[in-house]
Structure formats: C-alpha cells, structure tokens
LUMBAVO-471071 format. One line per 10 residues: number of its first residue (from 1); for each residue y, z, x of C-alpha. Coordinates in steps of 0.25 Angstrom, whole numbers. Each point is the difference from the previous one (the first is absolute). Example, Ala and Ser with C-alpha at 12.3 -4.5 7.8 and 13.67 -1.06 7.14 Angstrom:
REM LUMBAVO-471071
1) -18/31/49 ~ 14/-2/6 $
***
This chain:
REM LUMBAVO-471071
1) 0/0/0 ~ 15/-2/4 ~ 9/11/7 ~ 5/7/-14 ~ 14/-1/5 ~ 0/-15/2 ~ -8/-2/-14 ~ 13/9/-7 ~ 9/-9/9 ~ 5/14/4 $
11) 4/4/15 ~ -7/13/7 ~ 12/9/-3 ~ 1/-2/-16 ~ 3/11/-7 ~ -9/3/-11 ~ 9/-7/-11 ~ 0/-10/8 ~ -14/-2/0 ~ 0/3/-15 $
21) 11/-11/-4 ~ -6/-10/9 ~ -16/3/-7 ~ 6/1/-15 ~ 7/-13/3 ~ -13/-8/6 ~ -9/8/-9 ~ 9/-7/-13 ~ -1/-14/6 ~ -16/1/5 $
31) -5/6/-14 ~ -12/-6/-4 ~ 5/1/-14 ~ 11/-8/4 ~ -9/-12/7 ~ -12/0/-8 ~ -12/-9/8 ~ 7/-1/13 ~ -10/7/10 ~ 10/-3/12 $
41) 13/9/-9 ~ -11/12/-2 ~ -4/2/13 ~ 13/2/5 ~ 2/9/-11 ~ -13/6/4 ~ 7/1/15 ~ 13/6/-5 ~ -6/11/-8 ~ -9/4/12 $
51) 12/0/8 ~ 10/8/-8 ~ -14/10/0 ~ 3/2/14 ~ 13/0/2 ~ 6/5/-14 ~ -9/13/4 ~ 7/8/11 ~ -13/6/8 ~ -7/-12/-1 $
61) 13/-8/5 ~ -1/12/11 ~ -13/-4/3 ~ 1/-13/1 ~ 10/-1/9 ~ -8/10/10 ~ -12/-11/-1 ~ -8/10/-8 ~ -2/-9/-12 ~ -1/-15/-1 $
71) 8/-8/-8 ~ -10/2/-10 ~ 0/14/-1 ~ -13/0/6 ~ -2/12/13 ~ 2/-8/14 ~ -7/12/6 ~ 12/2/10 ~ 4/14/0 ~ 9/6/13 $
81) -3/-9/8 ~ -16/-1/-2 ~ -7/-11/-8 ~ -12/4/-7 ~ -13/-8/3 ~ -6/-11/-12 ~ -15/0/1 ~ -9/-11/-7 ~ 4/-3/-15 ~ 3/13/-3 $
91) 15/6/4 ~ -3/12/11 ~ 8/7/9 ~ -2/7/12 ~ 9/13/5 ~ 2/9/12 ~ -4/16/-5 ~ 10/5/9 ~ 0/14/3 ~ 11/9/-2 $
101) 1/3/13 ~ 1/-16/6 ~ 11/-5/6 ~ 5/-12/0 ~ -5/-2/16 ~ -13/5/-8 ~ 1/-14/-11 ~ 3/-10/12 ~ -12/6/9 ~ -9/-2/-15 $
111) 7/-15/-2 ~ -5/-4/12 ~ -12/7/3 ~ -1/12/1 ~ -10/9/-10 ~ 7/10/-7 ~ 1/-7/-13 ~ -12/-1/-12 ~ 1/-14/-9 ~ -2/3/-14 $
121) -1/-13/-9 ~ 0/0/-15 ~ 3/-11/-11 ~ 14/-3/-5 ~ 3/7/-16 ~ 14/-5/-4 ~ 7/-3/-15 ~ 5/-12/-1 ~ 14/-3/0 ~ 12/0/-10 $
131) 4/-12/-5 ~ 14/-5/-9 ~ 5/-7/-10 ~ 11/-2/-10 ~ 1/-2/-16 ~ 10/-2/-7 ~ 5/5/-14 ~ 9/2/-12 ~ 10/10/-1 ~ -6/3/-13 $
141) -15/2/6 ~ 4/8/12 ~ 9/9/-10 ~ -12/0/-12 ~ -13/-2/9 ~ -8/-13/1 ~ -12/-6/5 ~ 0/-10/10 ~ -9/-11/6 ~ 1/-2/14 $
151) -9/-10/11 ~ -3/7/11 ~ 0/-7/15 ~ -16/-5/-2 ~ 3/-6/-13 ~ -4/13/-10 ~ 7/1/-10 ~ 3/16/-6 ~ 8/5/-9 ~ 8/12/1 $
161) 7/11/-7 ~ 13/1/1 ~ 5/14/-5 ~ 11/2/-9 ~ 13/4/8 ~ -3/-10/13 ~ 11/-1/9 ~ 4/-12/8 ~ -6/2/15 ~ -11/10/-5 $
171) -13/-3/7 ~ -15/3/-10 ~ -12/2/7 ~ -13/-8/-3 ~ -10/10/7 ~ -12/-9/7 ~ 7/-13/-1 ~ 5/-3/14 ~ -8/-4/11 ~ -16/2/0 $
181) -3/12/11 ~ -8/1/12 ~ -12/6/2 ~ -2/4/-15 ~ 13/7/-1 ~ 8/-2/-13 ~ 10/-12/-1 ~ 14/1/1 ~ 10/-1/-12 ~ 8/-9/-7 $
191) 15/5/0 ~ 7/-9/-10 ~ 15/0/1 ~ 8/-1/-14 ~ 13/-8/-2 ~ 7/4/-12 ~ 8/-15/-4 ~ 14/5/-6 ~ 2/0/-16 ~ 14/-7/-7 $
201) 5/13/-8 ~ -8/12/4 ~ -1/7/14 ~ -6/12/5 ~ 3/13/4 ~ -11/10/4 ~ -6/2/-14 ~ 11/-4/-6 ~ 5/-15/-5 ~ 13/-4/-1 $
211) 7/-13/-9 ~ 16/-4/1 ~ 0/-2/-15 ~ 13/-9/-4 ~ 7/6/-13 ~ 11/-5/-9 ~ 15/7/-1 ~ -3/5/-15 ~ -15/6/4 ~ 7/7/11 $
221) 11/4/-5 ~ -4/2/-16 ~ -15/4/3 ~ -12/-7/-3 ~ -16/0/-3 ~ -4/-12/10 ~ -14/-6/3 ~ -5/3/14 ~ -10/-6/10 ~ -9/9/7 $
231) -14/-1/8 ~ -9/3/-12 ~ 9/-9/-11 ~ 13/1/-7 ~ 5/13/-5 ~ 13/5/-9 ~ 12/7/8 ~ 13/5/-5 ~ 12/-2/10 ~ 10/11/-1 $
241) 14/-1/-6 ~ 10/-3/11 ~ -9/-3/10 ~ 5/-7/13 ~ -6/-10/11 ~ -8/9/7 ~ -6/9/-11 ~ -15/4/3 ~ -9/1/-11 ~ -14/5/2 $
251) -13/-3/-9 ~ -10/11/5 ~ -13/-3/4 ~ 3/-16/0 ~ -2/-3/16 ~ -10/0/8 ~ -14/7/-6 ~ -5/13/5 ~ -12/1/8 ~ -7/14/0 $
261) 10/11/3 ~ 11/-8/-1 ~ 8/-3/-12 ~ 7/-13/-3 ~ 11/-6/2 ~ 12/-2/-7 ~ 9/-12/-4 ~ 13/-1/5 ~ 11/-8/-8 ~ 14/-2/5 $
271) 8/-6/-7 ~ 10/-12/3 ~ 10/-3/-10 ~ 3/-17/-1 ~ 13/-5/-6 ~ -1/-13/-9 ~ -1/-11/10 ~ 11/-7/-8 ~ 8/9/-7 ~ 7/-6/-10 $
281) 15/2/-6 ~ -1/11/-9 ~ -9/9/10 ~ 11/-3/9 ~ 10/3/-9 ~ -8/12/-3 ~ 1/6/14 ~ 13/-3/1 ~ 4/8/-11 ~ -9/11/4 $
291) 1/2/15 ~ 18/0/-3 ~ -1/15/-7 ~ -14/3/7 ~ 4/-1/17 ~ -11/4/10 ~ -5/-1/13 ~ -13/-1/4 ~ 2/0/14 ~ 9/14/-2 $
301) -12/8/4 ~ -4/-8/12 ~ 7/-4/14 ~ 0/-14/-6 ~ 14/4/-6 $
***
C-alpha cells in the first residue's frame, strides 16, 4: 500500500485537521456510492479509508512514523532499534531476555556473539486494524435518527443506525468490521464519520433547534396565532403583542429527541418583523401620521446613536 500521507495528499507535518479536511474531501469524491461499478474509483477509496485509519488516529500516526507499523497498520516488527524475526508461514519473533542487571556492553557482546541471552519464539496474535469511512446525512435524520446504508471498502454493503441527535464530525463505531486480524485475533473496526448536510430554515443548538421566522407589522405588533414549522410537523404558536425583531419564543420539547437521561430539546423562535415590500400610499401615509406625535429612537439605547 502507498505511504498514507502521499494517498491524503498531506505533508508529514499535518496537523490532524489537516489530515481530516483532506480525507473528508477525498472520501466524498471516491465514495462507492457516488461511482457505482468503477473498481479503479473504489479502490482508492479503499486506499484513502486505510490511510486516514492510520493517520487520523494519533498513536498509530506515532507509530507509524517510528516504523513500528506499516502503511497497513500491520506490525513491521521493529521496536527500539531491534527487528523481530519471521519464521515459515506463520509471523514469529525472536527477543533478547535481558536481565535486569545487562548492560548495554552486555546486549553488544550477545548481538555478536556472545552467550548471555536465551531466544524464545512464539506465534504472532494481533487485531486487526481500524478502518474509516464517511456518510452523509440530512439535518433532519442526524437530529430524529436514521438508518443508513453504507458499501464498505471490499464492496459489502451495511446498513447503520444513526442515533437521534447525531452531530456533524461525530464518528460510530462498527465493532469487528475493520481489518481481519492476525493469528485469530478479532478484526478491527469500522469508524464511520458522519457529515450532517446543513438545513434551509432550522439550525442547531445543543439539544435545542433554532428558526428565523419572518413575521408581518400587525402580527407583531397587534399579536397573532401563526402556524409554525417544527422537526415532528406544524404546530400553532401565538406571537405576543408588541413583540419586536429579536423576540425569542420557545416550543418546549420541539428539538432535538431525548436519548436515555437526557431530555429534549426545545424550539427556539426568533422572530424577524418584515415591512411590506411595497408599501403603498395610504400605509405610508399611515406612518407619516403616526411617527409626527409618536417620535423615538431606537438607536437611544445603543452606542449607535
């Protein structure tokens, strides 16, 4: 396999969100999903995932820059500054069973000759590795819970739950769906990374949603019952007299669901007042009238003044 940083198109001293714009932005142009049948399109994607497996993870970045791990993730068998032995098929390695009283005059003398140490050989038992990949979803199912199907690197197809509340960056994890291990150990994981695609109206806050909900001049300042979207449908809302551009109303228990312990969200509506887009002459008129015996400053109260 490739050296993960050229496959990420990344340089040695990326930062790690670096390393993760650059995998989210290959793993979005390689999905399988997007280039159904091409072979060539899902083996890089194969290669990208692997790589960001490596790289995305910090100790095995660490470890692959020491040598100790392959650009699989596989063990290369060097560990500081010794390279354990392969024997037959099977993956073996041999040690020195140094004393604690050897020196390091004592590990030259048994490198090259000498017969303090005792070799000990026994077979290879490592998981396999961890691999990633991305989906994308709805602002709606990352907020209310989806299932989602996936194709993983070999062409398997799975379909995943995501859980109500998802947030944009958060990784699952697919226990045994990584890399087959070594030896009869378990096989790695499947971390898949979620991007949460943005919505027209509502956006998110914690547990909470939020909506910028336009209003006319008399329902805001007369008062009004208004009809108002929310995640689970439309719901009746009454707007205050005298409320103003800015006015926060709240629908409780209308964002994002509970999950165990935690209780759910709220709605949050603030309210933006919209003047006629062409007033006409008696509204103007109106105004006029008014705003002669009624004079204020909005900006009184502010360093805008």
């Amino acid at each position: 396999m490739k050296d993960p940083y050229k496959t990420l198109n990344v340089s040695k001293t990326a930062t790690a969100d670096e390393i993760k714009s650059a995998y989210r932005k290959l793993a979005k142009k390689l999905h399988p999903d997007l280039n159904p049948g091409n072979e060539a399109i899902e083996q890089q994607f194969k290669e990208v995932s692997q790589a960001y497996g490596i790289l995305g993870d910090a100790e095995k970045r660490k470890k692959f820059d020491a040598g100790q791990i392959d650009s699989s993730g596989q063990d290369t068998g060097w560990q500081g500054g010794f390279y354990r032995q392969r024997a037959g098929d099977s993956q073996k390695y041999s040690r020195y069973d140094f004393g604690e009283d050897v020196g390091v005059g004592d590990i030259f003398s048994d490198l090259f000759g000498g017969g303090r140490s005792q070799r000990r050989t026994h077979s290879v038992r490592r998981k396999g590795a961890d691999v990633s990949y991305a989906v994308d979803v709805d602002f709606m199912e990352a907020a209310a819970g989806a299932t989602k199907r996936i194709r993983l690197g070999e062409g398997k197809t799975l379909d995943i739950r995501i859980p109500p509340g998802t947030e944009d960056g958060q990784s699952l994890r697919l226990k045994g769906q990584g890399m087959a291990g070594v030896g009869g150990a378990p096989s790695g994981d499947a971390l898949i990374e979620v991007t949460v695609r943005g919505h027209p109206h509502f956006s998110r806050d914690g547990m909470n949603i939020t909506l910028d909900l336009p209003v006319s001049l008399p329902e805001a300042v007369l008062g009004a019952a208004i009809t108002v979207p929310t995640m689970a449908g439309k719901v009746s809302m009454k707007i205050p007299p005298g409320s103003n551009s800015g006015t926060t109303l709240r629908l409780k228990g209308k964002g994002i669901p509970g999950r165990g312990d935690k209780a759910a969200g709220d709605q949050l509506v603030k309210l933006r007042v919209v003047l006629p887009e062409a007033p006409n002459d008696e509204f103007k008129n109106f105004i006029e009238t008014w705003s002669e015996n009624n004079k204020y400053n909005p900006r009184a109260k502010t360093d805008l003044s």
